[in-house]
Biopython code that builds the backbone (N, CA, C, O; Angstrom):
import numpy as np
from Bio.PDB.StructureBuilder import StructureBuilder

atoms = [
    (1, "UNK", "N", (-28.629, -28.781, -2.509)),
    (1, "UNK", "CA", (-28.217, -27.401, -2.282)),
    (1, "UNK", "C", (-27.117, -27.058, -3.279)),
    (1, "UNK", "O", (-26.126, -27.741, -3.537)),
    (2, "UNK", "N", (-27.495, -25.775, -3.840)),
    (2, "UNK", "CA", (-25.913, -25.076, -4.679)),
    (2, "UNK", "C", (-25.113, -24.576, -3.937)),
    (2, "UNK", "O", (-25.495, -23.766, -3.092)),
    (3, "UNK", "N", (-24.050, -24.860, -4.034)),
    (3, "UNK", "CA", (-22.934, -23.699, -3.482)),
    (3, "UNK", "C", (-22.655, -23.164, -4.569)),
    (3, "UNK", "O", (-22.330, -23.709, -5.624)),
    (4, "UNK", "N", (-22.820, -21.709, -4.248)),
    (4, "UNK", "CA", (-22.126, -20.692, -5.219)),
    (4, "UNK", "C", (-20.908, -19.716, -4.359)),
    (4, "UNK", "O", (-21.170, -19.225, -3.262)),
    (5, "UNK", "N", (-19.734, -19.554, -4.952)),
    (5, "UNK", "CA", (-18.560, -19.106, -4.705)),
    (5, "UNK", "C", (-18.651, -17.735, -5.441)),
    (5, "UNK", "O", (-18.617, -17.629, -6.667)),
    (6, "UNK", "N", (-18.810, -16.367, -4.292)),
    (6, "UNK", "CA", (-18.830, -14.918, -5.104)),
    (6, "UNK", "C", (-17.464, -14.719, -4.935)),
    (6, "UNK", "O", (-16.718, -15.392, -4.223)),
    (7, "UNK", "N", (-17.071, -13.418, -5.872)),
    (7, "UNK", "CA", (-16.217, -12.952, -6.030)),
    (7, "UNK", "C", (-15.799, -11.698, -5.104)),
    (7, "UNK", "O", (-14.783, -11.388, -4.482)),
    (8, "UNK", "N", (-17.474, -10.946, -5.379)),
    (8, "UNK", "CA", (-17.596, -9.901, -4.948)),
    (8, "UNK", "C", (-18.506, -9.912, -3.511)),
    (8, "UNK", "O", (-19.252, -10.869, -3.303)),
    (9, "UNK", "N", (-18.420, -8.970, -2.681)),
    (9, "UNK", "CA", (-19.429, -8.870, -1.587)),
    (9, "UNK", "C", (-20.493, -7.910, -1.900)),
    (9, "UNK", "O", (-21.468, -7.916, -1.148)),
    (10, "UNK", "N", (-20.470, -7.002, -2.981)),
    (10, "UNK", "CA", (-21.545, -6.756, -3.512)),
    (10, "UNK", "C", (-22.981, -8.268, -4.329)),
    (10, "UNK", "O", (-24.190, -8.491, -4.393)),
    (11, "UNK", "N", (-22.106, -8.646, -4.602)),
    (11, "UNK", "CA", (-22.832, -9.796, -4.874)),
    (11, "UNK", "C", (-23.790, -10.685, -3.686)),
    (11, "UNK", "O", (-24.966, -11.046, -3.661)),
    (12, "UNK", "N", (-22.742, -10.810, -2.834)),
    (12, "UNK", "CA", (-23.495, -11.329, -1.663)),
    (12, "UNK", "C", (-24.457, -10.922, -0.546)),
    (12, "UNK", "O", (-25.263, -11.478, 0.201)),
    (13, "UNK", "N", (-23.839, -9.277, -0.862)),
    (13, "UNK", "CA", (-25.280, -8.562, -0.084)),
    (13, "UNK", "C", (-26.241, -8.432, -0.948)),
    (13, "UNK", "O", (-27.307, -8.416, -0.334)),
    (14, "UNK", "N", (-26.393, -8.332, -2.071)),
    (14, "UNK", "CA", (-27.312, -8.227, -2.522)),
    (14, "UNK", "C", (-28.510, -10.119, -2.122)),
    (14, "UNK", "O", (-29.603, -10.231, -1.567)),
    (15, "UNK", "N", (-27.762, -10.990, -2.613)),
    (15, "UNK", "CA", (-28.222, -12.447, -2.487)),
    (15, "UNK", "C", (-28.684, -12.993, -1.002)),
    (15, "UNK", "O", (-29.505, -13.894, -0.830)),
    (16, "UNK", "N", (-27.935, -12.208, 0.129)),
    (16, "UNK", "CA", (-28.188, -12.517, 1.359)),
    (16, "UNK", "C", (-28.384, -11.744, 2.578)),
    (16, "UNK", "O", (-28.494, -12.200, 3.716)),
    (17, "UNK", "N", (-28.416, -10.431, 2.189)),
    (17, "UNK", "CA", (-28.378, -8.817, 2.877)),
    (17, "UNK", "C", (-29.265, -9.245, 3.642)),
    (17, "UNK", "O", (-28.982, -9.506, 4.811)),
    (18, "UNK", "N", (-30.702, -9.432, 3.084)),
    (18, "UNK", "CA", (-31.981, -9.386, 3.953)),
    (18, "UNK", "C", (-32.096, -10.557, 5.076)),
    (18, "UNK", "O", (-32.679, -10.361, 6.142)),
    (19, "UNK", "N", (-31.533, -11.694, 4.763)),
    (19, "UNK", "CA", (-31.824, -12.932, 5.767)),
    (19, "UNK", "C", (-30.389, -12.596, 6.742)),
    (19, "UNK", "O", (-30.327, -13.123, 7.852)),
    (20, "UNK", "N", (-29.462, -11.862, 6.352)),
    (20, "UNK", "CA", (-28.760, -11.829, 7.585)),
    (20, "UNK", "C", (-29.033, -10.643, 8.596)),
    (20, "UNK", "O", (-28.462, -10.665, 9.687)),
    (21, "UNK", "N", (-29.720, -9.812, 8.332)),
    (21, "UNK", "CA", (-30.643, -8.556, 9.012)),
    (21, "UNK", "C", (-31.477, -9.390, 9.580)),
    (21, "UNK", "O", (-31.689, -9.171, 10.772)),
    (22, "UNK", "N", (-32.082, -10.388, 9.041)),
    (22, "UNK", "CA", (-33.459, -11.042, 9.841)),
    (22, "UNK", "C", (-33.014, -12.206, 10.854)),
    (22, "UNK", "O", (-33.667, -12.689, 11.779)),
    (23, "UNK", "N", (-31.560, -12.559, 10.364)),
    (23, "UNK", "CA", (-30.945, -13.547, 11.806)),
    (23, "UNK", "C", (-30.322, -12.633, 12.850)),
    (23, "UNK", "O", (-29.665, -13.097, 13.782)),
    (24, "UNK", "N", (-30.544, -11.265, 12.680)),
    (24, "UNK", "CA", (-30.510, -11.143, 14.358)),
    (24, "UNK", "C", (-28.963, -11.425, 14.624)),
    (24, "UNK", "O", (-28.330, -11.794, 13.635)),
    (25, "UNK", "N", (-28.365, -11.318, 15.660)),
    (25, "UNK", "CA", (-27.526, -11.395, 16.589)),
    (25, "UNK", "C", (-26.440, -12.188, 15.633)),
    (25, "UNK", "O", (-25.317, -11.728, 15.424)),
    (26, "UNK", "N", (-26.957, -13.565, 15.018)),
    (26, "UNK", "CA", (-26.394, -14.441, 14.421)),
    (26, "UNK", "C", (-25.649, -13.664, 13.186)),
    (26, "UNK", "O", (-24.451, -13.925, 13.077)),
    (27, "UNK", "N", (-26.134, -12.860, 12.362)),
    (27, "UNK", "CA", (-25.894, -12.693, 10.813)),
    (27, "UNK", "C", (-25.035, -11.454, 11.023)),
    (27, "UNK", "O", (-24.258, -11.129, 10.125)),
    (28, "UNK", "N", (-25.121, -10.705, 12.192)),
    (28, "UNK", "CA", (-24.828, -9.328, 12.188)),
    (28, "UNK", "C", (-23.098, -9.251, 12.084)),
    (28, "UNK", "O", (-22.731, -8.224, 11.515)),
    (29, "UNK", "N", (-22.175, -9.997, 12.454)),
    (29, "UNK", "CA", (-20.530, -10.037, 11.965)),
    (29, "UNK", "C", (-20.606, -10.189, 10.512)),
    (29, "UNK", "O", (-20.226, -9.269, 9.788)),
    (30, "UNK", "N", (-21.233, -11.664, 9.862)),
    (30, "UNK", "CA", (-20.742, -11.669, 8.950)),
    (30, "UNK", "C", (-21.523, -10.395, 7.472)),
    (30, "UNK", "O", (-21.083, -10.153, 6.348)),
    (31, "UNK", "N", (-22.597, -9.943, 8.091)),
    (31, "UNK", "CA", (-23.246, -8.858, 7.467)),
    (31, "UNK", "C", (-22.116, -7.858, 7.558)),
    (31, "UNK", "O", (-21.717, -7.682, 6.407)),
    (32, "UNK", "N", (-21.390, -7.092, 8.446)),
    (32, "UNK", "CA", (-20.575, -6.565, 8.658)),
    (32, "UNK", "C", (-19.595, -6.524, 7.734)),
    (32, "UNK", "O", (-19.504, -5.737, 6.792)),
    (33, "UNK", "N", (-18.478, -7.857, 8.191)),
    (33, "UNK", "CA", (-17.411, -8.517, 7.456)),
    (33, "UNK", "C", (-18.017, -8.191, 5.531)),
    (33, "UNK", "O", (-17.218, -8.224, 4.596)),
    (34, "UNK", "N", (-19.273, -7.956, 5.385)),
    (34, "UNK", "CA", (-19.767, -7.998, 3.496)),
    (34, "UNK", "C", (-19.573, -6.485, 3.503)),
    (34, "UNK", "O", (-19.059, -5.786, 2.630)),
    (35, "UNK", "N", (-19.940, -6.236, 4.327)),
    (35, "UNK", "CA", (-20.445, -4.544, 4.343)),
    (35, "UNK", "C", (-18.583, -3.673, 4.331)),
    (35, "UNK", "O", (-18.372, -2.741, 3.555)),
    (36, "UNK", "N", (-17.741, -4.065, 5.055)),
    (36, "UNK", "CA", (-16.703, -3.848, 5.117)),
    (36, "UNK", "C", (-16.113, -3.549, 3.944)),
    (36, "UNK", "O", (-15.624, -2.545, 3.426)),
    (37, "UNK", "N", (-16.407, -5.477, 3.457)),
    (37, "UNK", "CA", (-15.432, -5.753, 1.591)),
    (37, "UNK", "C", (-15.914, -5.149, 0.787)),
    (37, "UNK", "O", (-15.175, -4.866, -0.157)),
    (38, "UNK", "N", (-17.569, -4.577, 0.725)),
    (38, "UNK", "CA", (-17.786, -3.123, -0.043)),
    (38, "UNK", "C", (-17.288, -2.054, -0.319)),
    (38, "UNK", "O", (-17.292, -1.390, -1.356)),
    (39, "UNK", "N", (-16.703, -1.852, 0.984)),
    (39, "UNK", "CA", (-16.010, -0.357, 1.444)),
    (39, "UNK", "C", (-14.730, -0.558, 1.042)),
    (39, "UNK", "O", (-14.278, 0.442, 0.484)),
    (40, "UNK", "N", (-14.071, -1.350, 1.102)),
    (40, "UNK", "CA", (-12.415, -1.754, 0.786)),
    (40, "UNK", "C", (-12.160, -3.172, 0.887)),
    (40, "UNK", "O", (-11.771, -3.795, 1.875)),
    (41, "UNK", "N", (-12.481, -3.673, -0.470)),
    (41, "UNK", "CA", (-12.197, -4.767, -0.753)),
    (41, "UNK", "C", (-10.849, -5.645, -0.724)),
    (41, "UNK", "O", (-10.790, -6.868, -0.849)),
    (42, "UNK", "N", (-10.069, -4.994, -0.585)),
    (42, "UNK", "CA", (-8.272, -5.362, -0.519)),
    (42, "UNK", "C", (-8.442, -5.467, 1.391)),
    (42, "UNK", "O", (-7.399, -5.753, 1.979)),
    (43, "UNK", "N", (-9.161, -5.338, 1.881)),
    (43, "UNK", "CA", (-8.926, -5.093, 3.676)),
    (43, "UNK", "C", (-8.434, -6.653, 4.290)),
    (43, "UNK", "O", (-7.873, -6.734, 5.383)),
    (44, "UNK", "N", (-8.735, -7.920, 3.400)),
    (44, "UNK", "CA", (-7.834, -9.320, 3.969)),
    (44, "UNK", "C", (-7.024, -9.431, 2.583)),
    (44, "UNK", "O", (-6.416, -10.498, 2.489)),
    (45, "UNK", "N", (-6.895, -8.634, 1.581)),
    (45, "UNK", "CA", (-5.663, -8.752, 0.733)),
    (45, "UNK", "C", (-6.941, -9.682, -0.265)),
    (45, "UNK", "O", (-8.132, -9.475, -0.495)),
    (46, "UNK", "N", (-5.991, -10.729, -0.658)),
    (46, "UNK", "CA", (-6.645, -11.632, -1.999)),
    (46, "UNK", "C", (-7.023, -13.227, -1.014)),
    (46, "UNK", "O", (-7.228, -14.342, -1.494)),
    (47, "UNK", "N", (-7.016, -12.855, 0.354)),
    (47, "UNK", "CA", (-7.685, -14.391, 1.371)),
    (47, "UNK", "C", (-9.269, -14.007, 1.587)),
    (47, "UNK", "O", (-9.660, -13.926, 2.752)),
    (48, "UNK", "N", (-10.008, -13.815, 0.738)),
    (48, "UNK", "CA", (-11.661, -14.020, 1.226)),
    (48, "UNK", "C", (-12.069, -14.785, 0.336)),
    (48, "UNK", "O", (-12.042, -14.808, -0.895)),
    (49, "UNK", "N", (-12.544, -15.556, 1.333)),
    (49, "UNK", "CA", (-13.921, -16.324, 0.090)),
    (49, "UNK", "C", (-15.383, -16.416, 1.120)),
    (49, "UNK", "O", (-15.421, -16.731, 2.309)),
    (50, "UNK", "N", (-16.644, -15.989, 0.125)),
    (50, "UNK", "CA", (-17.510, -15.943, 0.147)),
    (50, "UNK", "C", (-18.755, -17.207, -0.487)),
    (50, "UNK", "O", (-19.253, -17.175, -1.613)),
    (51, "UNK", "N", (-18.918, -17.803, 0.129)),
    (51, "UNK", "CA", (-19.656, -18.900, -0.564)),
    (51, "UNK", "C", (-20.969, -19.017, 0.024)),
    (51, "UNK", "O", (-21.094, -18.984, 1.248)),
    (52, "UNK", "N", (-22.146, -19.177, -0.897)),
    (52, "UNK", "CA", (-23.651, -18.913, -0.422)),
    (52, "UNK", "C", (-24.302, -20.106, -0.727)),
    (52, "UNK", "O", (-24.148, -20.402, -1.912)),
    (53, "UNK", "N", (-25.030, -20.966, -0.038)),
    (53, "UNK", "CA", (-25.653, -22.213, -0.547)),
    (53, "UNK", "C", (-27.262, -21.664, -0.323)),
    (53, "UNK", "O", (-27.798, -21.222, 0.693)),
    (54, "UNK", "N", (-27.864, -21.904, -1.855)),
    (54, "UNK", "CA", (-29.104, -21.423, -2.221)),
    (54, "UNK", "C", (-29.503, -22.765, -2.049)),
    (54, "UNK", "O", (-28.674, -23.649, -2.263)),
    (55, "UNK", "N", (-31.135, -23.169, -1.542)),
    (55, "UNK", "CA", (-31.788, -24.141, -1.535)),
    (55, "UNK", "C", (-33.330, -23.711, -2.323)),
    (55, "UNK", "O", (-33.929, -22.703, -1.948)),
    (56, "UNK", "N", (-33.769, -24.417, -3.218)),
    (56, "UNK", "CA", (-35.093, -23.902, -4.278)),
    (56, "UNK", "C", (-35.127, -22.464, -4.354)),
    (56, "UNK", "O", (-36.225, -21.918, -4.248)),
    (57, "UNK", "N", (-34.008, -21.712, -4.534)),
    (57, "UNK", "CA", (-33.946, -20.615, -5.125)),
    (57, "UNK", "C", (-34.191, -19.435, -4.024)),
    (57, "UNK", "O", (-35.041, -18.568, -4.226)),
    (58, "UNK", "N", (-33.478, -19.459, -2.976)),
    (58, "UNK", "CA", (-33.777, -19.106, -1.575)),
    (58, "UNK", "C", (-31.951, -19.590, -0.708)),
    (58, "UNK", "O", (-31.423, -20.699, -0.620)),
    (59, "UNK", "N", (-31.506, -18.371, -0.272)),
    (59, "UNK", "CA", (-30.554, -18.286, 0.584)),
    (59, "UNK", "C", (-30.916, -19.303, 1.912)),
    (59, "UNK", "O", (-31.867, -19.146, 2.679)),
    (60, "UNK", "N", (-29.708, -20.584, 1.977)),
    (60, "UNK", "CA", (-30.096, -21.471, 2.871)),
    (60, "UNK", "C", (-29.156, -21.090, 3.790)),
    (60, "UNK", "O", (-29.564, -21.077, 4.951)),
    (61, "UNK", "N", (-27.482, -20.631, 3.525)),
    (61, "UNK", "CA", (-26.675, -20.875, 4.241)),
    (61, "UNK", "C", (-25.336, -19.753, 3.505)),
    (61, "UNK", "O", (-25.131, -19.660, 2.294)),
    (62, "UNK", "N", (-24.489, -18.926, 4.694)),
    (62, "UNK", "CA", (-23.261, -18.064, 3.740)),
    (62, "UNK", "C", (-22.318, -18.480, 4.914)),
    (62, "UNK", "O", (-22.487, -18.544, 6.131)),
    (63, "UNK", "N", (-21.229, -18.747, 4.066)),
    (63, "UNK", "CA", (-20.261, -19.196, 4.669)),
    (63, "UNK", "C", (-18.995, -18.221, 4.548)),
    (63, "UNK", "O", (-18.385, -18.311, 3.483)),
    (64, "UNK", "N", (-18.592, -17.447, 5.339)),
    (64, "UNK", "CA", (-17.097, -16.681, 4.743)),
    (64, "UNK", "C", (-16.082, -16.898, 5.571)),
    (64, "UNK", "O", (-16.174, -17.447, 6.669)),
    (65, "UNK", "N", (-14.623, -16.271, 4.828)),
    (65, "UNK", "CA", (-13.586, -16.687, 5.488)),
    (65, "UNK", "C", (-12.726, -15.425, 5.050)),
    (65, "UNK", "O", (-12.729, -15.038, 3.881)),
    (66, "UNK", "N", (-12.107, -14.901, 5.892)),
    (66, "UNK", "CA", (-11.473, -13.586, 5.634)),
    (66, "UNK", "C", (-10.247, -13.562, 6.434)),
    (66, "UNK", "O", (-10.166, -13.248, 7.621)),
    (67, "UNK", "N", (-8.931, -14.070, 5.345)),
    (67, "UNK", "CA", (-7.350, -14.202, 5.894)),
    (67, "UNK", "C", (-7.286, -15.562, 6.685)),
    (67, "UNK", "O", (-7.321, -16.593, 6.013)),
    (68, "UNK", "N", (-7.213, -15.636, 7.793)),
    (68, "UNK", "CA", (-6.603, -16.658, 8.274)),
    (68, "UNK", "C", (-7.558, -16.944, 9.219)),
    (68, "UNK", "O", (-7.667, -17.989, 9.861)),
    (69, "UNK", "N", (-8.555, -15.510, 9.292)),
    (69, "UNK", "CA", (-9.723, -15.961, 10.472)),
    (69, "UNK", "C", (-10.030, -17.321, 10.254)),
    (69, "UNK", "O", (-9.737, -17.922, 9.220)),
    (70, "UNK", "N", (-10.687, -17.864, 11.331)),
    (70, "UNK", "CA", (-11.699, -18.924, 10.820)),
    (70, "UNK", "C", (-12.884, -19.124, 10.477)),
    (70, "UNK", "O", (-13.762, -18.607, 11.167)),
    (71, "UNK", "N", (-13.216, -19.847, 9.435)),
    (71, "UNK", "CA", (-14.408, -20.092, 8.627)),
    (71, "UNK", "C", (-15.698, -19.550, 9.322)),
    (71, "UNK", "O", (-15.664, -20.018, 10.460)),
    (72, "UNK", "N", (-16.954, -18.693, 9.159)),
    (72, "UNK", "CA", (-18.025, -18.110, 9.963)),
    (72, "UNK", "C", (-18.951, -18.543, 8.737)),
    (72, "UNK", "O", (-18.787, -18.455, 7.520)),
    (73, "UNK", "N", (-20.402, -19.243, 9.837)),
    (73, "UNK", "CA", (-21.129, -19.855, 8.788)),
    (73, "UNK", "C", (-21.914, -19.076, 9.484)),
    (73, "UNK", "O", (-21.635, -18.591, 10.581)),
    (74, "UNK", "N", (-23.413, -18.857, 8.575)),
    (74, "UNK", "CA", (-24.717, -18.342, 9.296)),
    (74, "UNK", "C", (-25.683, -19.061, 8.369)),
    (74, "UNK", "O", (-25.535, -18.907, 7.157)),
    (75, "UNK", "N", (-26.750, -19.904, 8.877)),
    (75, "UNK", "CA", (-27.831, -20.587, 8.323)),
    (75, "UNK", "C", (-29.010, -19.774, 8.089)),
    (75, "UNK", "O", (-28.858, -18.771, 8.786)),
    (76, "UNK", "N", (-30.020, -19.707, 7.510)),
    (76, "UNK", "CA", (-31.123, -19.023, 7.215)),
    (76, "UNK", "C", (-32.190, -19.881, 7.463)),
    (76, "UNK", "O", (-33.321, -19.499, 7.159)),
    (77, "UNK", "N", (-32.005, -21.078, 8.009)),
    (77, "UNK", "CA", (-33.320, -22.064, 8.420)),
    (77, "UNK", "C", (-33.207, -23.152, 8.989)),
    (77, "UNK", "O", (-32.830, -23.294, 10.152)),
    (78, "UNK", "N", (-33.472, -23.889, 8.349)),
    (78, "UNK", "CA", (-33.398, -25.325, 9.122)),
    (78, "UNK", "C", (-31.872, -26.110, 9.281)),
    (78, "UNK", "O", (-31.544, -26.864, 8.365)),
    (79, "UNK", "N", (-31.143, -25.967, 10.199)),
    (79, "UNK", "CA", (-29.480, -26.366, 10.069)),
    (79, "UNK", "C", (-29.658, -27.756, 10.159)),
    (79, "UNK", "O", (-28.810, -28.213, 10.925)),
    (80, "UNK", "N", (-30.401, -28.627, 9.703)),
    (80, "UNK", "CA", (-30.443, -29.602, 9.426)),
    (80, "UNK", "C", (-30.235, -29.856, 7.876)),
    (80, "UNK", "O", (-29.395, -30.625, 7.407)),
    (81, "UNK", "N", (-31.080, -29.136, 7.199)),
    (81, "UNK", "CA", (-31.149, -28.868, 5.708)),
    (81, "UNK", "C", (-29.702, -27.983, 5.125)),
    (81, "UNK", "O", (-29.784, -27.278, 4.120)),
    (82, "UNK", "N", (-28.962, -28.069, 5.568)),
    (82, "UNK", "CA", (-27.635, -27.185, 4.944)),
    (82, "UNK", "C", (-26.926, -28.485, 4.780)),
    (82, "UNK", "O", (-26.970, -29.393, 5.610)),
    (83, "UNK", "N", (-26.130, -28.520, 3.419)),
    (83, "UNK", "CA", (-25.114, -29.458, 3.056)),
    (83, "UNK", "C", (-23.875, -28.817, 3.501)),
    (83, "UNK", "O", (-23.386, -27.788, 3.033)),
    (84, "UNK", "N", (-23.375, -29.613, 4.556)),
    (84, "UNK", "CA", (-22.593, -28.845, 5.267)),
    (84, "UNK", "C", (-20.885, -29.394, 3.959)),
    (84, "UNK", "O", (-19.909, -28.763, 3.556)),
    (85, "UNK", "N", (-21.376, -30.807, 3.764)),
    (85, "UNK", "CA", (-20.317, -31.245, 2.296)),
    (85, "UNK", "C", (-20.212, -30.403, 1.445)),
    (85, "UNK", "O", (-19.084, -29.937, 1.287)),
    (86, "UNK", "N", (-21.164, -29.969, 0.714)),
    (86, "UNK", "CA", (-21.542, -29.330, -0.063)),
    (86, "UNK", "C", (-20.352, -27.774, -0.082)),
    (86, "UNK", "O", (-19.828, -27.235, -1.057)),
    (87, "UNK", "N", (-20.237, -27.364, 1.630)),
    (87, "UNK", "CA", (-19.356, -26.257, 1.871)),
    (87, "UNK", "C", (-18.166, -26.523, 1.692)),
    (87, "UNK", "O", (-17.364, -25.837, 1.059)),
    (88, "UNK", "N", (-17.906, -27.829, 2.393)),
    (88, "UNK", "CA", (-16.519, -28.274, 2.713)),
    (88, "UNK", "C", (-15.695, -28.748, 1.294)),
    (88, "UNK", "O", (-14.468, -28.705, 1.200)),
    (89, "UNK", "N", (-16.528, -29.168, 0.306)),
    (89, "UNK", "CA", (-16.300, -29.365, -1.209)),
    (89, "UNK", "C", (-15.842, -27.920, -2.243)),
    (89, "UNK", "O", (-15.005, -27.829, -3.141)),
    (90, "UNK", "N", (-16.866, -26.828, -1.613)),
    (90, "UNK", "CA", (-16.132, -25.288, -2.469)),
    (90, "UNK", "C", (-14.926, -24.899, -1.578)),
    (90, "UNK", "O", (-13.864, -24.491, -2.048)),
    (91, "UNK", "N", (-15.172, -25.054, -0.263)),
    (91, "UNK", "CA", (-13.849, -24.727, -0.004)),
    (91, "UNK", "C", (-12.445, -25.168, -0.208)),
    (91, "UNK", "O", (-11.503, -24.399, -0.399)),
    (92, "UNK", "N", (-12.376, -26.451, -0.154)),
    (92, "UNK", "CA", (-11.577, -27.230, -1.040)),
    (92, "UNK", "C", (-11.200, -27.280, -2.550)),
    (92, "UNK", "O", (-10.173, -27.640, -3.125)),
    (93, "UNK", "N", (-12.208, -26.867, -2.920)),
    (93, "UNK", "CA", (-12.134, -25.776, -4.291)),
    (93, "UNK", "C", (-11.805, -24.701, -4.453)),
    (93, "UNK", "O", (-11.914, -24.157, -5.552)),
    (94, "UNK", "N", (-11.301, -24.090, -3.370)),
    (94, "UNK", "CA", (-11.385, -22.456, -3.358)),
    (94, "UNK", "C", (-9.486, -22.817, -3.148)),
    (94, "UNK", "O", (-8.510, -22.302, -3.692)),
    (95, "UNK", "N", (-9.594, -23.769, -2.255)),
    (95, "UNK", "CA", (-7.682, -24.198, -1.871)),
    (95, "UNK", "C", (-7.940, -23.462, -0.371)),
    (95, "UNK", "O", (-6.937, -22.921, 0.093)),
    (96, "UNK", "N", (-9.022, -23.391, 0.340)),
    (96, "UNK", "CA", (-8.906, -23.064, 1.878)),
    (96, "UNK", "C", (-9.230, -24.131, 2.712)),
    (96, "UNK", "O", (-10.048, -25.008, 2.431)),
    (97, "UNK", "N", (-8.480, -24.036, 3.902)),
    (97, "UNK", "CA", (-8.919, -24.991, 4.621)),
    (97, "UNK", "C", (-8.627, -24.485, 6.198)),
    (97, "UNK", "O", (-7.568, -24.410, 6.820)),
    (98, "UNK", "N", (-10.106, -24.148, 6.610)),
    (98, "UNK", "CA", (-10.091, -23.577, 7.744)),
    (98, "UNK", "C", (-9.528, -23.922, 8.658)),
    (98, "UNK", "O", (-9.472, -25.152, 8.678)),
    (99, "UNK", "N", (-8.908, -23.328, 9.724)),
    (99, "UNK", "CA", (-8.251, -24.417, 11.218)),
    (99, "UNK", "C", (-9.458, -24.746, 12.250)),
    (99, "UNK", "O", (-9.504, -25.577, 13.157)),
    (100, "UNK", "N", (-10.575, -23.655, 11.724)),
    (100, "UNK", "CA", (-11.648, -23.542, 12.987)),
    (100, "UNK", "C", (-12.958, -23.218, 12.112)),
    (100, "UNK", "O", (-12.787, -23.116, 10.897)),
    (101, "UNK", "N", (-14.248, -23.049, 12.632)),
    (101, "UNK", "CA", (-15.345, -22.901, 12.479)),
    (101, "UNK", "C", (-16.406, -22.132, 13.368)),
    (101, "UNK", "O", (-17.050, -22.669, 14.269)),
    (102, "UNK", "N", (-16.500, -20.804, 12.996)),
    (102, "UNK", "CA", (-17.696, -20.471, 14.127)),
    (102, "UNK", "C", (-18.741, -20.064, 13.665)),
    (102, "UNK", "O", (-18.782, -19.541, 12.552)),
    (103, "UNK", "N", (-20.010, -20.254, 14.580)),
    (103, "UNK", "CA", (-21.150, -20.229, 13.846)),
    (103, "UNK", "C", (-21.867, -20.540, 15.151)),
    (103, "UNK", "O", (-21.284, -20.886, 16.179)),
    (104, "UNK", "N", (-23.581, -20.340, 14.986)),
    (104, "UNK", "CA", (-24.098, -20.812, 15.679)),
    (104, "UNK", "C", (-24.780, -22.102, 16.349)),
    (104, "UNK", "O", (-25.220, -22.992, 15.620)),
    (105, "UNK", "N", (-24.877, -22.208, 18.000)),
    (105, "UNK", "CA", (-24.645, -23.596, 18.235)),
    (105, "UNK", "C", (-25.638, -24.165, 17.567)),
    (105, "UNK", "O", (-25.393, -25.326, 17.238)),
    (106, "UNK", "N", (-26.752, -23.721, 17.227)),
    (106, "UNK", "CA", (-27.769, -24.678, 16.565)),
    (106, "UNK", "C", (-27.375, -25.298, 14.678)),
    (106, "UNK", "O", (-28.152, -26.061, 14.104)),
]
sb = StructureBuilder()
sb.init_structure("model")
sb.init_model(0)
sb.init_chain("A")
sb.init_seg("    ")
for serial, (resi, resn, name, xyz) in enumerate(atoms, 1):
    if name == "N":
        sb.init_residue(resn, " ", resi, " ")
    sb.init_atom(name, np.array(xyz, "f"), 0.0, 1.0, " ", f" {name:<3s}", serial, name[0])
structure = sb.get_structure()
């Protein structure tokens, strides 16, 4: 899996708009939370990071973090198949380190 680290949330709706409309219940905050940083990108200051793990060229997994909230993941398939390292490695790259994690139980 890639992790890619956006800058922008235009970027990320565009890359993941549709699979978080199609997770339902699950995708609909952090669809929100993108849809928001469109509208006013300064709204958690310079604390967001957005990170998307593509698997064969296909949205597997978006992970965001906005201020001090805690980390919100949403999967697009098999949550077995998400490198969950893979996250915990950009974020550590990014210099965040969540206190918490929410996401769904599966």
């Amino acid at each position: 899996m890639d992790v890619r680290s956006l800058e922008r949330a235009e970027e990320a709706v565009a890359l993941v708009g549709d699979a978080l409309r199609d997770a339902g219940a699950e995708g609909e905050l952090s669809h929100g939370l993108l849809l928001r940083l469109v509208d006013e990108p300064d709204a958690w200051g310079d604390e967001v990071t957005i990170l998307v793990g593509v698997e064969d060229g296909r949205p597997a997994a978006l992970v965001t973090m906005t201020g001090s909230f805690p980390a919100l993941i949403v999967g697009f398939g098999d949550p077995g198949a998400v490198d969950v390292a893979a996250f915990v490695d950009a974020m550590q790259t990014a210099g965040r380190r969540p206190d918490a994690i929410n996401g769904a139980r599966r």
